[in-house]
C-alpha positions in Angstrom: -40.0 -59.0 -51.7 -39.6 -62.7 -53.1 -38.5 -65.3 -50.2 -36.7 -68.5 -51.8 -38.7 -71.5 -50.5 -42.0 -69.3 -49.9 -44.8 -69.1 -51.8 -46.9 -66.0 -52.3 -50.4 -64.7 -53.4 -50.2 -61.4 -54.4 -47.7 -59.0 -52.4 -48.4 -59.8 -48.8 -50.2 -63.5 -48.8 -47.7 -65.7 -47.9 -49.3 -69.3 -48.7 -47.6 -71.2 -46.1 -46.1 -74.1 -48.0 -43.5 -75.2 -49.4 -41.5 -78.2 -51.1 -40.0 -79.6 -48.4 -36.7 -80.1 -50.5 -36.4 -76.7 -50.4 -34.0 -74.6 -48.0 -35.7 -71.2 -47.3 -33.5 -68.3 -47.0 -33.4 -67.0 -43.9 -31.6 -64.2 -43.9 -34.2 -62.9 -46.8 -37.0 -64.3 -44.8 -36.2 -61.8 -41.3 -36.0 -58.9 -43.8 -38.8 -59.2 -45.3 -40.6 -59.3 -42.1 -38.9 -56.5 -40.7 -39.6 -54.4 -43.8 -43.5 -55.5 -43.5 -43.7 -53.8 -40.1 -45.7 -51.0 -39.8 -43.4 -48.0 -39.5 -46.3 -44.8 -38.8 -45.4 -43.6 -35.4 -48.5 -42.6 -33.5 -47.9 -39.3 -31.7 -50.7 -39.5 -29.0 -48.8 -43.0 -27.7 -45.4 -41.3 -28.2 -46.5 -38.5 -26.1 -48.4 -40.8 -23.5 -45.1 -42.7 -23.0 -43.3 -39.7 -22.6 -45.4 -38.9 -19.2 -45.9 -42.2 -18.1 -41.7 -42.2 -18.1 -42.1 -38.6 -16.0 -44.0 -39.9 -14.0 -42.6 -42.8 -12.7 -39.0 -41.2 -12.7 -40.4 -38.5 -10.0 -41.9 -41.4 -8.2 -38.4 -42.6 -8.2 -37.0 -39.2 -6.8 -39.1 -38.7 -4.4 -39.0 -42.1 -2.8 -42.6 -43.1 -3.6 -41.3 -46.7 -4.6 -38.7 -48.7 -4.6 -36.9 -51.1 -6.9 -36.2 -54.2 -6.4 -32.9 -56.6 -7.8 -34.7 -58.0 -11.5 -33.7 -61.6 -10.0 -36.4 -60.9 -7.6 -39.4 -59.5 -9.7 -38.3 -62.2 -12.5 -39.7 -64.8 -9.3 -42.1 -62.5 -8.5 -43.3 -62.9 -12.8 -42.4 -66.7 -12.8 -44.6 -66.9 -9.8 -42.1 -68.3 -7.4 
């Protein structure tokens, strides 16, 4: 896909620059980058996640932890 105001080498080389007159279309811009992600789906994570998510959710049950309020582990991440 052709961005307006990027430059390309080859299909998937963006150069970087630009002439700084130009306006670069954004919309364009976000989907070519979401087209350029990489859409295989690897099975062995999908299926790791799928226990890990077991897992925890009978922890849960069973009252092997405990949650906390997110305002609280968002100080606990921030470190404060």
């Amino acid at each position: 896909m052709r961005v307006a105001g990027v430059q390309q080498r080859g299909d998937h080389e963006p150069i970087g620059t630009r002439d700084p007159g130009q306006r670069i279309d954004e919309p364009a811009l976000a989907g070519a980058l979401i087209e350029s992600l990489d859409e295989t789906i690897d099975e062995g994570a999908e299926a790791l996640w799928v226990e890990e998510i077991g897992r925890r959710q009978r922890e849960l049950d069973q009252g092997q932890v405990r949650t906390i309020p997110w305002s609280q582990a968002r100080r606990a991440i921030q470190g404060g």
